[in-house]
gemmi code that builds the backbone of each chain (N, CA, C; Angstrom):
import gemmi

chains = {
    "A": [
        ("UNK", (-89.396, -47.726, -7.514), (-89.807, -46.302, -7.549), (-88.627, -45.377, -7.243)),
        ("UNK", (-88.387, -44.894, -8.107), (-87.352, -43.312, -8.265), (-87.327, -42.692, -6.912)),
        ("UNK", (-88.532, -42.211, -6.647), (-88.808, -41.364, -5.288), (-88.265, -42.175, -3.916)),
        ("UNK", (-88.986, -43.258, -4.018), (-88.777, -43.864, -2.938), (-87.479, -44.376, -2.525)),
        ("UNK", (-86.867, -45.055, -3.439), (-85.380, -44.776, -3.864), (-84.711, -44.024, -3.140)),
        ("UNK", (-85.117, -42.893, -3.526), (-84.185, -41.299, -3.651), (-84.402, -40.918, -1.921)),
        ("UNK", (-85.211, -41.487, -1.410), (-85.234, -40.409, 0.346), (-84.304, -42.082, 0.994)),
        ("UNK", (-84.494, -43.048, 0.916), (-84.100, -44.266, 1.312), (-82.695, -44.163, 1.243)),
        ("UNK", (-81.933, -43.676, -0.106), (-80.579, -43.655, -0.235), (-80.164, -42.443, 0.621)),
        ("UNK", (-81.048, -41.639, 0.669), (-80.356, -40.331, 1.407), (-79.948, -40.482, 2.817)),
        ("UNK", (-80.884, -40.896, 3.425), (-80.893, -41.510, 4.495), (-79.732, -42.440, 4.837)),
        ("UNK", (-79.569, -43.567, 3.972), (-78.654, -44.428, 4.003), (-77.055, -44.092, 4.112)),
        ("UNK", (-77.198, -42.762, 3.228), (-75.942, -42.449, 2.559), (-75.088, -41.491, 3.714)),
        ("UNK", (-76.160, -40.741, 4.432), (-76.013, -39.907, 5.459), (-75.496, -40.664, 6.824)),
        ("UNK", (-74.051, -40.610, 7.594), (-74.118, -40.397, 8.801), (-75.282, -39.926, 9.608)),
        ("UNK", (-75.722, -40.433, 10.612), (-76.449, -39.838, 11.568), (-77.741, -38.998, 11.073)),
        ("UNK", (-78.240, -39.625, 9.821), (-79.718, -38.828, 9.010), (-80.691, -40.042, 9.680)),
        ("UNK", (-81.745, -39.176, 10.231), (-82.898, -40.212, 11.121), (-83.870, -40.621, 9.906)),
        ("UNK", (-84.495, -39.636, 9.050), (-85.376, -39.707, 7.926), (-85.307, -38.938, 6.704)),
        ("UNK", (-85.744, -39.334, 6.215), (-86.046, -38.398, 4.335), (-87.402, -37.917, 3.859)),
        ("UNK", (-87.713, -37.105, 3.454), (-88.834, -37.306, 2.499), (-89.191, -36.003, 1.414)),
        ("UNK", (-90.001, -36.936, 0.389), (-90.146, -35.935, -0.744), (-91.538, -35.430, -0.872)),
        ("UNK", (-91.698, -33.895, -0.811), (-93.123, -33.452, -0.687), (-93.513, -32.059, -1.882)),
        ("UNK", (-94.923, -32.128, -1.599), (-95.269, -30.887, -2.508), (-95.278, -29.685, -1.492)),
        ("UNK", (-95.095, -28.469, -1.893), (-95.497, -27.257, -1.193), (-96.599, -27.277, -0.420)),
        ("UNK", (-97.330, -27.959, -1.163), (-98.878, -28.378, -0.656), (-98.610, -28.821, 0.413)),
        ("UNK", (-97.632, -29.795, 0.790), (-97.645, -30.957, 2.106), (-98.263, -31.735, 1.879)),
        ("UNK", (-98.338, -32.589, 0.836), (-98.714, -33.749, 0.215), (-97.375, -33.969, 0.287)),
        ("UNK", (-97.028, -35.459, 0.420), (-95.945, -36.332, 0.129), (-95.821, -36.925, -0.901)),
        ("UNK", (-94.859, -37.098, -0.988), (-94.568, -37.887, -2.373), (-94.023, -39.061, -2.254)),
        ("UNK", (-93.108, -39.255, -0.917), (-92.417, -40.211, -0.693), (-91.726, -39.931, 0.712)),
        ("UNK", (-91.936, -41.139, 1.520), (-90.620, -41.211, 2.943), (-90.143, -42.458, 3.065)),
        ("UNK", (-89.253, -42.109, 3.985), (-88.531, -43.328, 4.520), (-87.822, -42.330, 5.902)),
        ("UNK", (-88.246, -43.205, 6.930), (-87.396, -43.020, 7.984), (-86.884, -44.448, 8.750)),
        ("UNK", (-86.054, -43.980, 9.726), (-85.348, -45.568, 10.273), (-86.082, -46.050, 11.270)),
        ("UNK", (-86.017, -47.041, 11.195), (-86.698, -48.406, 12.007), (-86.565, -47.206, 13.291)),
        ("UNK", (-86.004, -47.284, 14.069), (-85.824, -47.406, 15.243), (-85.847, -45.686, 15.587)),
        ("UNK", (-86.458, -44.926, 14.211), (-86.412, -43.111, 15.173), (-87.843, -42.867, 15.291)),
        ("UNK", (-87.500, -41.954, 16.048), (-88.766, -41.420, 16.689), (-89.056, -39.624, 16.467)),
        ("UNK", (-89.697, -39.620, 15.538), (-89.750, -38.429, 14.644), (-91.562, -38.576, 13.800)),
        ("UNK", (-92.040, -37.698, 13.694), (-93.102, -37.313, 12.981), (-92.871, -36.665, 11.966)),
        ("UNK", (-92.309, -37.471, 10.559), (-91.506, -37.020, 9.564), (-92.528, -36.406, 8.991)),
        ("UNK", (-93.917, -36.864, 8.566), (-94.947, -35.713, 7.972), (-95.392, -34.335, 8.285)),
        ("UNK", (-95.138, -34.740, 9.820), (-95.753, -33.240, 10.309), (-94.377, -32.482, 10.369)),
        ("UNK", (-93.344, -32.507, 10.386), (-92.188, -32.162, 10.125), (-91.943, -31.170, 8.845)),
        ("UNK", (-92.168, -32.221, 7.712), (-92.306, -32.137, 6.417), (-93.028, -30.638, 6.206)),
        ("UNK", (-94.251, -30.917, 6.668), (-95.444, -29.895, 6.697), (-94.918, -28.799, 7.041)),
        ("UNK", (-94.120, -28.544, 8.392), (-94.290, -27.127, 8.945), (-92.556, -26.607, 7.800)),
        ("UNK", (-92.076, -27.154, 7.349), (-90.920, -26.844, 6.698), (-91.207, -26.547, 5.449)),
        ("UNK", (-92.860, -27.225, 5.122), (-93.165, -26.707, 3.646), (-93.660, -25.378, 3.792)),
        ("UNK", (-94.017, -25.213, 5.289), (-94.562, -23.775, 5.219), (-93.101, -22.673, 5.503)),
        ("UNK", (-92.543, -22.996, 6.209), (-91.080, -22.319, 6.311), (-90.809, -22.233, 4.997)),
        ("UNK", (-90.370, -22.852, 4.054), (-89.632, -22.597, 2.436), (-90.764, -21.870, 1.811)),
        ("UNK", (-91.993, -21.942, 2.274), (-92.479, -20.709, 1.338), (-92.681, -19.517, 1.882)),
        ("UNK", (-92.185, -19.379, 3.231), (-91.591, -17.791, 3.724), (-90.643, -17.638, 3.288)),
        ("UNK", (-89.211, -18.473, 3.548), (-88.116, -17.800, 3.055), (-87.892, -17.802, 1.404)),
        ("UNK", (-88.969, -18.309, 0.779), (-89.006, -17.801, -0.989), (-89.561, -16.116, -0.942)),
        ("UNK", (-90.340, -16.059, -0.288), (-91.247, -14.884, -0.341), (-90.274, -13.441, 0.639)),
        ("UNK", (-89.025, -14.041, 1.111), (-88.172, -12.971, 1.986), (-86.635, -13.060, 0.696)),
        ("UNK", (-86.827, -14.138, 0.030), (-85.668, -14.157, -1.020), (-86.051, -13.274, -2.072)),
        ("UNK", (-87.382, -13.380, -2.770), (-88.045, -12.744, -3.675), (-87.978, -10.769, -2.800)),
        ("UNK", (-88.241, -10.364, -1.984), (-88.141, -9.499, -1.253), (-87.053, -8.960, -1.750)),
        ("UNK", (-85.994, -9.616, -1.234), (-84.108, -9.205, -1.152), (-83.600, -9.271, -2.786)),
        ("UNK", (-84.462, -9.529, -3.461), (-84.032, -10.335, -5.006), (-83.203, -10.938, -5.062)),
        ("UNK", (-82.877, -11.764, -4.807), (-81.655, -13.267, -4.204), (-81.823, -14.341, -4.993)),
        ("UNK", (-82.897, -14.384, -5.487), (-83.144, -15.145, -7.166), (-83.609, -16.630, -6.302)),
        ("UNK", (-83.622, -17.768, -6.941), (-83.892, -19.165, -6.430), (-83.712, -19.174, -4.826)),
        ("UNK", (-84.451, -19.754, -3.837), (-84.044, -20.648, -3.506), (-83.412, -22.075, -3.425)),
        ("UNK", (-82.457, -21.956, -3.229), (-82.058, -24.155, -3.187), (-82.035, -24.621, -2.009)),
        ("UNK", (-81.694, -24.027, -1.122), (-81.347, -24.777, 0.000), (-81.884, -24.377, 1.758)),
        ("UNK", (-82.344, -25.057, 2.456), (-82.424, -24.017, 4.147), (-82.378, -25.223, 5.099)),
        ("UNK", (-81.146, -24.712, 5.619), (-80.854, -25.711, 6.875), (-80.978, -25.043, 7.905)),
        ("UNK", (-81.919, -26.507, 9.101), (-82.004, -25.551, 10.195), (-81.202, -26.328, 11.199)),
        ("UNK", (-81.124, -25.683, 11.851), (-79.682, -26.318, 13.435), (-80.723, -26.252, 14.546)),
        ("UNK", (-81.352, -27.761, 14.889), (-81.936, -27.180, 16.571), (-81.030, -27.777, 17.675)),
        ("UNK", (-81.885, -28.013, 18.770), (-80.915, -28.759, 19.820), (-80.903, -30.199, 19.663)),
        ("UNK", (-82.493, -30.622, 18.938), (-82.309, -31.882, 18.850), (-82.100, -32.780, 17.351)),
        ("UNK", (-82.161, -31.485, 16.579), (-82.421, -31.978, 15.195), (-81.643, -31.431, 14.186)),
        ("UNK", (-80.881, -31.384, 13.165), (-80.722, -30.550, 11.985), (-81.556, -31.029, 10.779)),
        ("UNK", (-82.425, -30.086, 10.105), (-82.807, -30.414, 8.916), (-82.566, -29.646, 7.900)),
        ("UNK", (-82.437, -30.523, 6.664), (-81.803, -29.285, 5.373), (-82.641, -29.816, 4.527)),
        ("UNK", (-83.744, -28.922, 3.585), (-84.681, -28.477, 3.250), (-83.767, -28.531, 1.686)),
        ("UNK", (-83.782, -29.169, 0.709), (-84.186, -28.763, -0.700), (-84.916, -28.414, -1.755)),
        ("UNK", (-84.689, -27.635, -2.777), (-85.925, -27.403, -3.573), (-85.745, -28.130, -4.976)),
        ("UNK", (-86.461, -29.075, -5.012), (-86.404, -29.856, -6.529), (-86.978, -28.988, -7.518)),
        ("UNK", (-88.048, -28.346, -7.549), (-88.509, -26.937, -8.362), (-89.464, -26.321, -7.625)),
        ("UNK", (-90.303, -25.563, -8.256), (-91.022, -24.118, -7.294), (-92.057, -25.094, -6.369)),
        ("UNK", (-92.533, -26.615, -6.982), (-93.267, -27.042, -6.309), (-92.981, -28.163, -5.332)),
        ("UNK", (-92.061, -28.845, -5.597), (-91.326, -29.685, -4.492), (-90.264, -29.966, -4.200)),
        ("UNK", (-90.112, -30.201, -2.642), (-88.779, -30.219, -2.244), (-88.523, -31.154, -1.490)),
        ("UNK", (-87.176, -31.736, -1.408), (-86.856, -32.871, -0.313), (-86.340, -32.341, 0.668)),
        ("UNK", (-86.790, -32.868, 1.985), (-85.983, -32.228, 3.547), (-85.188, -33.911, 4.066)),
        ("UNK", (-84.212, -33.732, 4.853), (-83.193, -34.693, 5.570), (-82.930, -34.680, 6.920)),
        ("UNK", (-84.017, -35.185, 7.484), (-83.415, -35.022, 9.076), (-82.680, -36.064, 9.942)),
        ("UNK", (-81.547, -34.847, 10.711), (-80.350, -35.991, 11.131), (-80.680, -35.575, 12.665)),
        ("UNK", (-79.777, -36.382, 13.261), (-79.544, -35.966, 14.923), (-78.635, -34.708, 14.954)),
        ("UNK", (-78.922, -34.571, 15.969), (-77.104, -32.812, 16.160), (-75.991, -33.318, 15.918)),
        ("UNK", (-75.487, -34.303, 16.046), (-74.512, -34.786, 14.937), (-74.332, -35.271, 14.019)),
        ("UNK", (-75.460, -35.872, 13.669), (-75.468, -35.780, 12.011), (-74.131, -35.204, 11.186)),
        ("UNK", (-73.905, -35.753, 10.038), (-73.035, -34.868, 8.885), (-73.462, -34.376, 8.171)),
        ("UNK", (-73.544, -32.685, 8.598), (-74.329, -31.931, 7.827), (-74.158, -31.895, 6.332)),
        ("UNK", (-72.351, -31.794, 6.190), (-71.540, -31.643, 4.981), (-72.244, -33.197, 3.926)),
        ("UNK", (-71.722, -34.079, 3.930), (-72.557, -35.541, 3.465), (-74.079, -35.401, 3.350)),
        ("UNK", (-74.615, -34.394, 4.401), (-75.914, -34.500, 3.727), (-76.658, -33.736, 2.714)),
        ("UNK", (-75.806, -32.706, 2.864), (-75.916, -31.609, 1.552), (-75.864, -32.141, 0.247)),
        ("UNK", (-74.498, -32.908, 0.022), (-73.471, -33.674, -1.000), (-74.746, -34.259, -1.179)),
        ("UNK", (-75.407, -35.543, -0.767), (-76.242, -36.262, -0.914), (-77.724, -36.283, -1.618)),
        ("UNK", (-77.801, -34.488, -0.854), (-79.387, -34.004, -1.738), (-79.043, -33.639, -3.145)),
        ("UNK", (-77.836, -32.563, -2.896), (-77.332, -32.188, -4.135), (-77.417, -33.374, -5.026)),
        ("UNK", (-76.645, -34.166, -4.858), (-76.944, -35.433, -6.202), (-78.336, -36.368, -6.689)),
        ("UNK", (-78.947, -36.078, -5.443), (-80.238, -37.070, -5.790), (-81.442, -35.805, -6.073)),
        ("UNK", (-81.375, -34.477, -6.180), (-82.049, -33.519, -6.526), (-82.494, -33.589, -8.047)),
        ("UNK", (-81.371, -33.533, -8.825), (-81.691, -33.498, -10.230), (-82.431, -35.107, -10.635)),
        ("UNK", (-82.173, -36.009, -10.025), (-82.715, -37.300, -10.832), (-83.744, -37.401, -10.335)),
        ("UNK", (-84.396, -36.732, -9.000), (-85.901, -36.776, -8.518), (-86.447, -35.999, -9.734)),
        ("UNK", (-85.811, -34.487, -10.273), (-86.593, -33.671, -10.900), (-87.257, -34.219, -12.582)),
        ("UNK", (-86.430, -35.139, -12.932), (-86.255, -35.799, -13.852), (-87.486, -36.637, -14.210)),
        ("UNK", (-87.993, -37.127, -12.771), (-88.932, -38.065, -12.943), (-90.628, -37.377, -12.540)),
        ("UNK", (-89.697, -35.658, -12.173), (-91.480, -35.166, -11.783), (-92.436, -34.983, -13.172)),
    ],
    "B": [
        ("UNK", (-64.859, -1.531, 20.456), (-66.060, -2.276, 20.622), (-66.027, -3.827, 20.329)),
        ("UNK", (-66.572, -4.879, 21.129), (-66.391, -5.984, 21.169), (-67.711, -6.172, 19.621)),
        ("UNK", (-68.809, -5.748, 19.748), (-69.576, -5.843, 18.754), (-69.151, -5.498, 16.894)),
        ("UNK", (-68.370, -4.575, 17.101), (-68.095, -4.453, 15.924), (-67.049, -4.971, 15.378)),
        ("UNK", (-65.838, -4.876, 16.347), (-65.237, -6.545, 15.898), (-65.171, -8.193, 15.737)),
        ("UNK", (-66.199, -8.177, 16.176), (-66.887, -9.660, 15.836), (-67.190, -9.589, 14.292)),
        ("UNK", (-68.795, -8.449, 14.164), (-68.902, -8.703, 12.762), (-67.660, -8.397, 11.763)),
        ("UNK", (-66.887, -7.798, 11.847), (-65.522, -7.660, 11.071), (-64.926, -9.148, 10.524)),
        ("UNK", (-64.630, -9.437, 12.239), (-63.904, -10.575, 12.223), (-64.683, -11.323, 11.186)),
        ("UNK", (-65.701, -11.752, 11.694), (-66.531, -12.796, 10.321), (-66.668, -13.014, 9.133)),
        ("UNK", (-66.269, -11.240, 9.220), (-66.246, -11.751, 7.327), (-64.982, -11.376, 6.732)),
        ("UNK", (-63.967, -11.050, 7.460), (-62.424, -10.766, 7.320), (-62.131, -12.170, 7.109)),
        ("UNK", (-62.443, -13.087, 8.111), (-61.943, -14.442, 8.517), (-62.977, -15.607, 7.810)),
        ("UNK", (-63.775, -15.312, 6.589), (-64.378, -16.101, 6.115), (-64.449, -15.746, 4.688)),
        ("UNK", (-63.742, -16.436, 3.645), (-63.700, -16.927, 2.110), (-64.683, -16.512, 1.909)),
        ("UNK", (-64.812, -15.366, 1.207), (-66.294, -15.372, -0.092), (-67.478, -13.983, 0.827)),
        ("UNK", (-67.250, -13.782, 2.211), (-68.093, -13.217, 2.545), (-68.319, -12.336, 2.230)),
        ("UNK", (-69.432, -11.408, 2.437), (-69.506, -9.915, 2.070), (-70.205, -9.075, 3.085)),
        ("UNK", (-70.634, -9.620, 4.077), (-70.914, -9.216, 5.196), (-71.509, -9.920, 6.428)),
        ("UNK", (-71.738, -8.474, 7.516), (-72.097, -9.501, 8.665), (-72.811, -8.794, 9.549)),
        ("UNK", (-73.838, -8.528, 10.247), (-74.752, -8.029, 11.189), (-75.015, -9.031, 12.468)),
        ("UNK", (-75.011, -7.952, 13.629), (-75.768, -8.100, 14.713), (-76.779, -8.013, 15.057)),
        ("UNK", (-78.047, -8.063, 15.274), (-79.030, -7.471, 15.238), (-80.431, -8.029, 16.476)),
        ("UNK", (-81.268, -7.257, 16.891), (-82.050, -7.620, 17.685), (-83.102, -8.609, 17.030)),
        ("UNK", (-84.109, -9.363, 17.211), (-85.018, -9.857, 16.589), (-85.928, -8.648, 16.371)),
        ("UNK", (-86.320, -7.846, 16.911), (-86.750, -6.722, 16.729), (-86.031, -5.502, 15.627)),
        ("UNK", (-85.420, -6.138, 14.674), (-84.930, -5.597, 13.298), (-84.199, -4.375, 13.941)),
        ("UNK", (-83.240, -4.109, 14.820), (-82.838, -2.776, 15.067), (-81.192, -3.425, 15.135)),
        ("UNK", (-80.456, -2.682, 14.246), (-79.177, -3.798, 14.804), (-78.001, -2.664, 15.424)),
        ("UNK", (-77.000, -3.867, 16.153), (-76.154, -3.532, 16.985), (-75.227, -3.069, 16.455)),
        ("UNK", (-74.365, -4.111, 15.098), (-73.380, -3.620, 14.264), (-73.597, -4.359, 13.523)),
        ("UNK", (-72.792, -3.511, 12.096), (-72.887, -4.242, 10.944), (-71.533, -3.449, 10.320)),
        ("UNK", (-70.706, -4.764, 9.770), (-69.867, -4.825, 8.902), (-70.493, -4.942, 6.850)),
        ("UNK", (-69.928, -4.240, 6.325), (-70.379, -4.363, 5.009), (-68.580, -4.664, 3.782)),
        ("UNK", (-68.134, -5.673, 3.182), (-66.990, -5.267, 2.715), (-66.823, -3.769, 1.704)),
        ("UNK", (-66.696, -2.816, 1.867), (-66.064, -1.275, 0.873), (-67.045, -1.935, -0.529)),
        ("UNK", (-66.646, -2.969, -1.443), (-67.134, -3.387, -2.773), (-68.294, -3.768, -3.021)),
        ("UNK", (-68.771, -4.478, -1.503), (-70.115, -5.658, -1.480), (-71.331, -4.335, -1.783)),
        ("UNK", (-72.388, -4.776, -2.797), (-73.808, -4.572, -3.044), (-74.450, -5.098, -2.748)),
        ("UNK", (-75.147, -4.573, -1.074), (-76.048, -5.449, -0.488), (-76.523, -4.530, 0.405)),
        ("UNK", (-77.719, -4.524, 0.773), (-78.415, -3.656, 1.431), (-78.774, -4.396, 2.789)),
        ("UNK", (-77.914, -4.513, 3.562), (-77.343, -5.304, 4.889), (-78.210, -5.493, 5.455)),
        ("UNK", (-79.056, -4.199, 6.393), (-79.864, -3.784, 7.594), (-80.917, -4.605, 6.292)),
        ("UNK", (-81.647, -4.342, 5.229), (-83.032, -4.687, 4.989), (-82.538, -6.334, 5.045)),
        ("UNK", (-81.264, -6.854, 4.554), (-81.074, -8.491, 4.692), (-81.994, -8.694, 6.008)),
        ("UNK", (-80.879, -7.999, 7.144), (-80.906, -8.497, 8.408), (-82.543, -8.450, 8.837)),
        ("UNK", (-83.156, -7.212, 8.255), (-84.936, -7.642, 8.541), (-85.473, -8.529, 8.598)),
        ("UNK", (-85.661, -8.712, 7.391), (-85.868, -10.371, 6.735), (-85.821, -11.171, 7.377)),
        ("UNK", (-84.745, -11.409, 7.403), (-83.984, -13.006, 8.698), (-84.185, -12.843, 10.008)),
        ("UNK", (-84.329, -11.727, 10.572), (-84.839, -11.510, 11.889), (-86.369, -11.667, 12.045)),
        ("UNK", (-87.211, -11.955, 11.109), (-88.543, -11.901, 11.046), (-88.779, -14.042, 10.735)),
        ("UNK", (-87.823, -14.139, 9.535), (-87.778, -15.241, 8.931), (-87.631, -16.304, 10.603)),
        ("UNK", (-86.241, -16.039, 10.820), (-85.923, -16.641, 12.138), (-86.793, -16.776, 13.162)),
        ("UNK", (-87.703, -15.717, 13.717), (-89.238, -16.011, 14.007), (-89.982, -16.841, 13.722)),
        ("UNK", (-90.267, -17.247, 12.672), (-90.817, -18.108, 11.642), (-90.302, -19.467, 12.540)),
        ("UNK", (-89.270, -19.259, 12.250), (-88.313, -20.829, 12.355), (-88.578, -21.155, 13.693)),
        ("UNK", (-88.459, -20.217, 14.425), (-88.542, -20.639, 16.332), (-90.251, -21.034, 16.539)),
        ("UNK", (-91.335, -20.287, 15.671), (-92.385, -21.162, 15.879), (-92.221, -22.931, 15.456)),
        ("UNK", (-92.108, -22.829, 14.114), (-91.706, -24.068, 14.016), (-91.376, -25.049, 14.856)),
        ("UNK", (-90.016, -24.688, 15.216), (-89.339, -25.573, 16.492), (-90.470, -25.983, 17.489)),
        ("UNK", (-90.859, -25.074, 18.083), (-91.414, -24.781, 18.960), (-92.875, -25.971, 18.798)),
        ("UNK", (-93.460, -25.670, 17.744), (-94.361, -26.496, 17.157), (-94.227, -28.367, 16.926)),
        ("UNK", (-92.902, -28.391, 16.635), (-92.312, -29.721, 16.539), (-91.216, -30.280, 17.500)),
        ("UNK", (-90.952, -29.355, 18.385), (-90.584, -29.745, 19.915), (-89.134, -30.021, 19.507)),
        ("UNK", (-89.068, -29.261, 18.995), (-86.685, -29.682, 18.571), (-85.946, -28.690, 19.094)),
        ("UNK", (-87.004, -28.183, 20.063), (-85.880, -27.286, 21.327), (-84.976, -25.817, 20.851)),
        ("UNK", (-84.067, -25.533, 21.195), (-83.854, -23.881, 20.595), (-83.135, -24.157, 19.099)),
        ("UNK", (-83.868, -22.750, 18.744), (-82.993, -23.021, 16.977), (-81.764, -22.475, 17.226)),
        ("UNK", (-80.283, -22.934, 17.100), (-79.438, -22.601, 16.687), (-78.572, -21.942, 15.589)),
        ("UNK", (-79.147, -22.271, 14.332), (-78.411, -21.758, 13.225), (-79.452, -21.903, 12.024)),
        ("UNK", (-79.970, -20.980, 11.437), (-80.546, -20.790, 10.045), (-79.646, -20.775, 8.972)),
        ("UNK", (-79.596, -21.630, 7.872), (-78.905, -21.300, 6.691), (-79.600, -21.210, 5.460)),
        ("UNK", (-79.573, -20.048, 4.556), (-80.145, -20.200, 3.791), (-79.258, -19.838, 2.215)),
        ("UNK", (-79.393, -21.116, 1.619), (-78.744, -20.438, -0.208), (-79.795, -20.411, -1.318)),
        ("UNK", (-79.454, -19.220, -1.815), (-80.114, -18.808, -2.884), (-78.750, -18.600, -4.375)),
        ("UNK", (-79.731, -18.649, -5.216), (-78.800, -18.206, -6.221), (-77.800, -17.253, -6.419)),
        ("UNK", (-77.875, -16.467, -5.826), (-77.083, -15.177, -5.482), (-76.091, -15.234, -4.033)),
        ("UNK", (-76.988, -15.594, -2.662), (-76.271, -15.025, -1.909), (-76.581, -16.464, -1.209)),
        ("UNK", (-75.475, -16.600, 0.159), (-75.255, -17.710, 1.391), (-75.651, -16.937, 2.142)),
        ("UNK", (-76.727, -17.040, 3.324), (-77.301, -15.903, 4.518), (-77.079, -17.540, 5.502)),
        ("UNK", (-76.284, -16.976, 6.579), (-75.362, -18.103, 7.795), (-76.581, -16.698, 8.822)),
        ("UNK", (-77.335, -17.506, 9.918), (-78.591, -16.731, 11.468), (-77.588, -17.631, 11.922)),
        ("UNK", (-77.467, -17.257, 13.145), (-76.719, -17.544, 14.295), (-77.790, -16.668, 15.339)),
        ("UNK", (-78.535, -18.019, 16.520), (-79.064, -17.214, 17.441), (-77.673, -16.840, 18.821)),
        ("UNK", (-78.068, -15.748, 19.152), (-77.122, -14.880, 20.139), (-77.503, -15.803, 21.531)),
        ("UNK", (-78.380, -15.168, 21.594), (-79.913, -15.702, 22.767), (-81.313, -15.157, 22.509)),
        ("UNK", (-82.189, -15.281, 23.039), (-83.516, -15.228, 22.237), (-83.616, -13.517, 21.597)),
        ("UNK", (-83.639, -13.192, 22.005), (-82.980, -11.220, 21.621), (-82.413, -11.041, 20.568)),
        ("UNK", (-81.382, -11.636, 20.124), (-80.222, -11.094, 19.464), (-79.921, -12.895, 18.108)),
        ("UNK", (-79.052, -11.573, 17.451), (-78.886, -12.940, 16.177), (-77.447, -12.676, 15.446)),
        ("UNK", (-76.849, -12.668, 15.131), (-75.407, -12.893, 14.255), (-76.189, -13.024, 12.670)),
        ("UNK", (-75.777, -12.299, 11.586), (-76.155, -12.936, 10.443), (-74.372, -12.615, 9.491)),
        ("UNK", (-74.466, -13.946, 8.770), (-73.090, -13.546, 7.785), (-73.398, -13.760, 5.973)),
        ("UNK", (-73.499, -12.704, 5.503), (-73.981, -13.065, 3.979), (-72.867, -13.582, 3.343)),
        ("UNK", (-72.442, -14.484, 2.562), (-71.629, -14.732, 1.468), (-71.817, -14.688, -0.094)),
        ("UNK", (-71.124, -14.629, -0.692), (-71.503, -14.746, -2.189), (-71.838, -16.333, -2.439)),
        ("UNK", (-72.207, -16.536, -3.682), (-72.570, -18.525, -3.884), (-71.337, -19.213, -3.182)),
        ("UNK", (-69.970, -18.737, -4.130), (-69.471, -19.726, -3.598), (-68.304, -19.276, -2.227)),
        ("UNK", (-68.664, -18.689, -1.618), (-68.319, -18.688, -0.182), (-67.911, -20.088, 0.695)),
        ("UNK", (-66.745, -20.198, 1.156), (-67.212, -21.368, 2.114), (-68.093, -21.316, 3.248)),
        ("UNK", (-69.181, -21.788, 3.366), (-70.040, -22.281, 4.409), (-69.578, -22.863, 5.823)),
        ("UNK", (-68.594, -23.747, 5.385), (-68.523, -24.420, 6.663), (-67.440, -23.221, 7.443)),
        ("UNK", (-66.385, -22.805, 6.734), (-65.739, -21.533, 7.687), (-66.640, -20.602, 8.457)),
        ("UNK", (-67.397, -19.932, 7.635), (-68.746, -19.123, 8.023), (-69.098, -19.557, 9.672)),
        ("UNK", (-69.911, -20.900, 9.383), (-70.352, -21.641, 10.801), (-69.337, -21.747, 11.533)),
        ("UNK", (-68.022, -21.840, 11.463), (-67.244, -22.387, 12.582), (-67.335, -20.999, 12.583)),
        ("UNK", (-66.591, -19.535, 12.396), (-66.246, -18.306, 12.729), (-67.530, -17.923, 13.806)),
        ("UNK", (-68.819, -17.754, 13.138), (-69.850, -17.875, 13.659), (-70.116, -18.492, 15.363)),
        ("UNK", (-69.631, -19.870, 15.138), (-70.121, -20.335, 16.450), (-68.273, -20.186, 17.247)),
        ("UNK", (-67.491, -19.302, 17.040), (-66.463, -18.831, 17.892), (-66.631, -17.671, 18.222)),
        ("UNK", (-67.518, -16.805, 17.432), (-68.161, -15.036, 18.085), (-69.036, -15.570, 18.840)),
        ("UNK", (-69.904, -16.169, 19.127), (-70.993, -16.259, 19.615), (-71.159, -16.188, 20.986)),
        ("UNK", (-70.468, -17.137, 21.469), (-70.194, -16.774, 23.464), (-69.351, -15.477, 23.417)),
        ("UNK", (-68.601, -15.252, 23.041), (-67.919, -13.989, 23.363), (-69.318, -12.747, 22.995)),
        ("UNK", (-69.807, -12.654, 21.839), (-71.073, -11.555, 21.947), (-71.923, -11.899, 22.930)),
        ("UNK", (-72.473, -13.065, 23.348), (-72.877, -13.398, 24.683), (-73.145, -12.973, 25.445)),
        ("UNK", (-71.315, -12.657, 25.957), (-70.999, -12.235, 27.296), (-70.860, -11.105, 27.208)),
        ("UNK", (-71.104, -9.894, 26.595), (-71.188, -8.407, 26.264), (-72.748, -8.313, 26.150)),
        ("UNK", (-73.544, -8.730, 26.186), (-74.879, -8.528, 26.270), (-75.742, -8.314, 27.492)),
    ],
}
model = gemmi.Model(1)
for chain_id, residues in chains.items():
    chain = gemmi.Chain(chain_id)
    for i, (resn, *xyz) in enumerate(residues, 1):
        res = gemmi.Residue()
        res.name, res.seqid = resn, gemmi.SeqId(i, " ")
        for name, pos in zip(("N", "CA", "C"), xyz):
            atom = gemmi.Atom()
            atom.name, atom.element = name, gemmi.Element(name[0])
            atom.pos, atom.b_iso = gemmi.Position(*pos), 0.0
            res.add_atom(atom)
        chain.add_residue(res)
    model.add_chain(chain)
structure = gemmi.Structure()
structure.add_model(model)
structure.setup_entities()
């Protein structure tokens, strides 16, 4: 499976990325993978970030800023960066605070278009 | 003024930028740098993201990942770099697409204790 694939490699590919996953706006999933050994609630995660990307579409649309692609967030314990495969789903990547943010960008960026491919 | 040379600095000292605001979470801001050329309607950006960033701290808050540090958001048009101050206050730096990002964040998190400590 393409999908499943696609959050597994991200993960893999990423320094310090705890989980992956691919969802609808809805917060339906499409696909995860997180690591053996983290301790994260990647769905409910998923969820409140699907509701975040459809505020900051609706504050982009506001500003006329055209597409969203991308929203990374920086906490104390987490960074996650939020992609948009099209208006209806997007993949998010969560790492530890050190994580490589840069590698994980690189990473969505490339596995973005071949998820979209298969929606 | 220590405030208005910060936002200067940020986008003097960062590739691609076009501006940079201080601002309360309460949408009233401290200073704002705009470059002479840039078309951007700064203060309504900085609304937005001061409301958006709200957004984001429920979140956190909701999924227990402790204080938000840094919002990034790209759109087709513009790079918007939130930088929280302390819960009050926020740093925002707009760039064009291809702006560097990662300069942005480092400039960003070198104003940040220094606006800090003027608060």
């Amino acid at each position: 499976m393409i999908f499943n694939e696609a959050v597994e490699k991200a993960v893999e590919n990423t320094p310090g990325a705890i989980g992956a996953l691919l969802m609808g706006l809805d917060g339906i999933s499409l696909a995860s993978y997180l690591r053996p050994e983290a301790e994260l609630e990647l769905e409910v995660v998923g969820v409140e970030y699907a509701s975040l990307l459809s505020e900051v579409r609706k504050a982009s649309d506001i500003l006329e800023s055209g597409d969203v692609k991308e929203v990374t967030v920086i906490t104390d314990r987490f960074v996650v960066i939020v992609r948009s495969i099209n208006r209806d789903y997007f993949m998010a990547l969560a790492l530890g605070p050190e994580g490589n943010i840069g590698k994980g960008r690189f990473v969505m960026r490339v596995q973005a278009p071949k998820i979209l491919k298969e929606l």
